[in-house]
Structures are given as C-alpha cells and as structure tokens.
C-alpha positions as CSV (number, residue, x, y, z in Angstrom):
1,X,-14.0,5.1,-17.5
2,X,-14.8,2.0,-15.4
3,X,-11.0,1.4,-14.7
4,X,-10.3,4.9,-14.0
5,X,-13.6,4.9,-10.9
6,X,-11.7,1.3,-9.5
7,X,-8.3,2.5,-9.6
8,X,-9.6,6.0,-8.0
9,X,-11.4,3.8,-5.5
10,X,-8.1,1.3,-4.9
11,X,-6.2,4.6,-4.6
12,X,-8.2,6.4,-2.2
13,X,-8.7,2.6,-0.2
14,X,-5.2,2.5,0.5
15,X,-4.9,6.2,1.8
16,X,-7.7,6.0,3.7
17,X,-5.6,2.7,5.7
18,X,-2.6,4.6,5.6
19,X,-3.9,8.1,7.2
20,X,-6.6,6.4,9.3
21,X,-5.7,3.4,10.7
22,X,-1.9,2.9,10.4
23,X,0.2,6.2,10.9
24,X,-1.9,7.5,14.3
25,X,-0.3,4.7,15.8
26,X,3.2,4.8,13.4
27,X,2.4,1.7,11.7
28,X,4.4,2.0,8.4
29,X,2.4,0.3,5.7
30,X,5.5,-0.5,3.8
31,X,9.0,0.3,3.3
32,X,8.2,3.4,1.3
33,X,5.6,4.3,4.2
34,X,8.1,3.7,6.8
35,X,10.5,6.2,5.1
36,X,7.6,8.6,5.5
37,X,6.9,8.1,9.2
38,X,10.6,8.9,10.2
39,X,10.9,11.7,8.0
40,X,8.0,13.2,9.3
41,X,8.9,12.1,12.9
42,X,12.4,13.4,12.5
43,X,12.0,16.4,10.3
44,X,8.1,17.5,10.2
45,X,8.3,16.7,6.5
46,X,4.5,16.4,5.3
47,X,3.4,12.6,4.6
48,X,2.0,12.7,1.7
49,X,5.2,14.4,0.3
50,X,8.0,12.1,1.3
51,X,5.8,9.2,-0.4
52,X,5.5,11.4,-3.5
53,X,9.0,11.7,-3.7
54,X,10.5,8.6,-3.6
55,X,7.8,7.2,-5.3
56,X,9.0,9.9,-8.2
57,X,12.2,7.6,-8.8
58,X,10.5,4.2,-8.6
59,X,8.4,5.5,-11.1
60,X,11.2,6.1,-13.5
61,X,12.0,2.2,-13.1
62,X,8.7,1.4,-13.8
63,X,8.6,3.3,-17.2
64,X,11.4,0.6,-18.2
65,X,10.3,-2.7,-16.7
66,X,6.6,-2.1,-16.5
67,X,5.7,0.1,-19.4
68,X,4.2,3.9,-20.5
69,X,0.3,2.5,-19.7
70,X,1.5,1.2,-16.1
71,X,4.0,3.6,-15.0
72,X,1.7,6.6,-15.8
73,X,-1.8,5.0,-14.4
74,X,0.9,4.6,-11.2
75,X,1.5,8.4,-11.0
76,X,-2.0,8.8,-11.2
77,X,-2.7,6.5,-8.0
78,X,0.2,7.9,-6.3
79,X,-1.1,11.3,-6.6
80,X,-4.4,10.6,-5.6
81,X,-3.0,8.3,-2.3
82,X,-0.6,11.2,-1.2
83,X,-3.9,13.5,-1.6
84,X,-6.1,11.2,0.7
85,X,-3.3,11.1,3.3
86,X,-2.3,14.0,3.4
87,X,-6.2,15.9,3.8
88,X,-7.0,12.6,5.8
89,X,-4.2,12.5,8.4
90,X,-4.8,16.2,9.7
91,X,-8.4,15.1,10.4
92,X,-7.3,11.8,12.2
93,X,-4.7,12.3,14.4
94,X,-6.2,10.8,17.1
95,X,-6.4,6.9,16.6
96,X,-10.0,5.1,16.4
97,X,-9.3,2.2,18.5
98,X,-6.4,0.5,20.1
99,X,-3.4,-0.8,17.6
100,X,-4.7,-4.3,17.2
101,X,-7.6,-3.3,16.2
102,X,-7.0,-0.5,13.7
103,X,-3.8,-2.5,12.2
104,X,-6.5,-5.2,11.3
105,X,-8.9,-2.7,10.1
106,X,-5.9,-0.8,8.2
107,X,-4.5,-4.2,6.5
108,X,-7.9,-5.2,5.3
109,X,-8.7,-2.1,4.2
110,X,-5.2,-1.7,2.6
111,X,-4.9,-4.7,1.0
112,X,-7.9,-5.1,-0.5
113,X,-7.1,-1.1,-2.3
114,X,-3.9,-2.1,-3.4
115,X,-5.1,-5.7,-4.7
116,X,-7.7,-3.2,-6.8
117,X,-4.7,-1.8,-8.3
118,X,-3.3,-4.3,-8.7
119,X,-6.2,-5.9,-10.9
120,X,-6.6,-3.1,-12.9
121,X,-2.7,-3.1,-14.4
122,X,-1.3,0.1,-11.5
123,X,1.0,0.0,-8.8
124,X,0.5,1.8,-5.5
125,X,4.1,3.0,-5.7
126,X,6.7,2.5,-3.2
127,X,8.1,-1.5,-2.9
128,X,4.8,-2.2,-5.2
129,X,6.7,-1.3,-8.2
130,X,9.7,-3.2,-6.9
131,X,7.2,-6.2,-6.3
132,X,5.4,-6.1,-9.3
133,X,8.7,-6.1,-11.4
134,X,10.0,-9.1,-9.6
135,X,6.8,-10.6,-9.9
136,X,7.1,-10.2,-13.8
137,X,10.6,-11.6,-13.8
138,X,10.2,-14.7,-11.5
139,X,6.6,-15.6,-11.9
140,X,5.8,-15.4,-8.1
141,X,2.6,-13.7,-6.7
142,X,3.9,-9.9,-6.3
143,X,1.7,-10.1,-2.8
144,X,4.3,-12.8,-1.5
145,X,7.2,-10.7,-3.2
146,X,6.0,-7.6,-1.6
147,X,5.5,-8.8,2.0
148,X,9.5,-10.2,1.9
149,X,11.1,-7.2,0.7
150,X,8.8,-4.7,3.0
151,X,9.3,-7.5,6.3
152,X,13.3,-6.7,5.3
153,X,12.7,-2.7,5.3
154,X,10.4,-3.2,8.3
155,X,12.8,-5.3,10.4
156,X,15.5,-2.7,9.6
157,X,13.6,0.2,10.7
158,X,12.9,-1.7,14.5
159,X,15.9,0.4,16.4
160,X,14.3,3.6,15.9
161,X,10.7,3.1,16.0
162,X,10.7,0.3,18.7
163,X,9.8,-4.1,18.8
164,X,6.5,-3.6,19.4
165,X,5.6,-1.4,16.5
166,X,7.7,-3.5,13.8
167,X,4.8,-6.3,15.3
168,X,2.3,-5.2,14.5
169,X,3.7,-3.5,11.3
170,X,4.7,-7.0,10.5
171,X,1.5,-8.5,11.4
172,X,-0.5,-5.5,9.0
173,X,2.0,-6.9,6.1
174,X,0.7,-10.5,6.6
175,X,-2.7,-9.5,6.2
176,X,-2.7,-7.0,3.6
177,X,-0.4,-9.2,1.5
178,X,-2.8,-12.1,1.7
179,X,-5.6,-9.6,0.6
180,X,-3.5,-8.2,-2.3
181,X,-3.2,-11.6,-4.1
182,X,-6.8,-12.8,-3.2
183,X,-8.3,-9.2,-4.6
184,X,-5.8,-9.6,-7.7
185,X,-7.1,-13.2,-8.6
186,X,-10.2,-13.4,-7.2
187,X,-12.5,-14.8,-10.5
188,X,-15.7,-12.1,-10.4
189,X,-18.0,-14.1,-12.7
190,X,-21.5,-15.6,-11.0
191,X,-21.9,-19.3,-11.7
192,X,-25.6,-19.9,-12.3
193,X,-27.0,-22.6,-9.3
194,X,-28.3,-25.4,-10.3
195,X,-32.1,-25.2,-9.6
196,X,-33.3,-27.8,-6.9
C-alpha cells in the first residue's frame, strides 16, 4: 500500500510539472514529451494521448529488459501521468509566471516525482524506460543516462520549436536530472545527534 500512495504521488508530481509549468510555455519535458507538444501543435492530438501511446511500445521493451513487476507498476504511472495532464492542462493554459521561472518550478517539481519512481522500482515512461535499461546494462546513474539521450531528442526538435525554447528545455533537463538521482539515492534514515 505504501508503494502504491509514493508511486501515485511521483506520478501525479510529474504531471502536475508537465501540464502546469512546462507545456503553457512548450517546454517538452523529454523526448517522449516533445513528441507530444508537436503532435498536439501540429495535429490537435490530445497530450495525454500521444504520451500514452508511445509510451505503449516502450512498455513492451520494458516487459523484457526490466521485468513483469516494473513494466506493469510503469503502466500504472503512465496512466495516472496522462490523467493529471490531460484534466490539468485544460485548467492551465495560461502560464503562472514567466519561462524561467516555471521551467525551475517544473524541473524541481519533475524531478523530484520521477526520482520517486524511480525509488520505488517504476519508470515514468518515455526515454525513462530507455534510461533505466541502459542504466542496468552500464552501471551509470539512469539520471545522467536520461538527460543525454533526451538533450539529443531535444537538440533535434530545435528547427521547429525554435533556440530559445530547446534553452530552456535544456536547462529544465539539467535540473530535473540532478533531482532524479538525488531523490533515487537520497539515504532517508535519521541519525541520532549526539547530545551536547
């Protein structure tokens, strides 16, 4: 029960970043979430659907190299992400603050619910799956692996949604990334002080 409240929390985390602080301004939060924004910019395809979808067949690879338990706790988050943005984005449409601000906000906010998954043995989809196999191959912290394959997604998207917002895209991978491995790692047990 405990790991299903985190991983609903880590879920929901990351959609909340996506829907509220990242796609008003067309910040992608990934490759995957990239994908979504020029689908949706090109073809009105709903959000929340387009990351559904693809995340479908990385799922598939994940029931190989990952296992049953983490492939299907993955469709779970998924799910529950594609939910959040897609009820969350129709309610905020209109950005908060300026970019700088929000992509901060939205890479804090989307690290640290990813780095919950990541904890608790899920994937948020997308290049996650793709990070955490590499990451189970090589050795290497899946946060590093992730922001170098989504910084080569990103930097191939720059023609069509413009410099400026492959930036601060950039910039939102840095921070999130960071967060992921720290959240992932972080050692949660209280070390008693000694007493003065």
């Amino acid at each position: 029960m405990r790991r299903v409240m985190w991983l609903t929390f880590g879920a929901f985390l990351q959609g909340l970043a996506m829907a509220a602080f990242l796609f008003p301004h067309n910040i992608p939060s990934g490759g995957v979430a990239g994908v979504a924004i020029l689908n949706d910019y090109f073809f009105n395809v709903s959000l929340g659907l387009t990351l559904w979808t693809i995340n479908f067949g990385l799922l598939l690879l994940a029931l190989k190299a990952l296992g049953k338990q983490t492939a299907l706790w993955t469709i779970y988050c998924v799910a529950i992400t594609s939910i959040v943005v897609d009820w969350m984005y129709t309610h905020a449409i209109t950005p908060f603050n300026g970019t700088l601000v929000d992509v901060v906000y939205g890479a804090i906010i989307f690290g640290t619910g990813v780095g919950i998954l990541f904890r608790f043995g899920a994937s948020s989809g997308g290049m996650d799956i793709v990070a955490l196999i590499l990451s189970k191959w090589t050795g290497k912290k899946p946060g590093t692996i992730l922001f170098l394959i989504n910084s080569f997604v990103l930097l191939g998207t720059s023609l069509t949604l413009g410099l400026e917002i492959i930036l601060f895209a950039l910039m939102c991978q840095w921070i999130s990334t960071r967060l992921i491995d720290f959240v992932r790692t972080v050692s949660l047990k209280k070390t008693a002080k000694p007493f003065l």
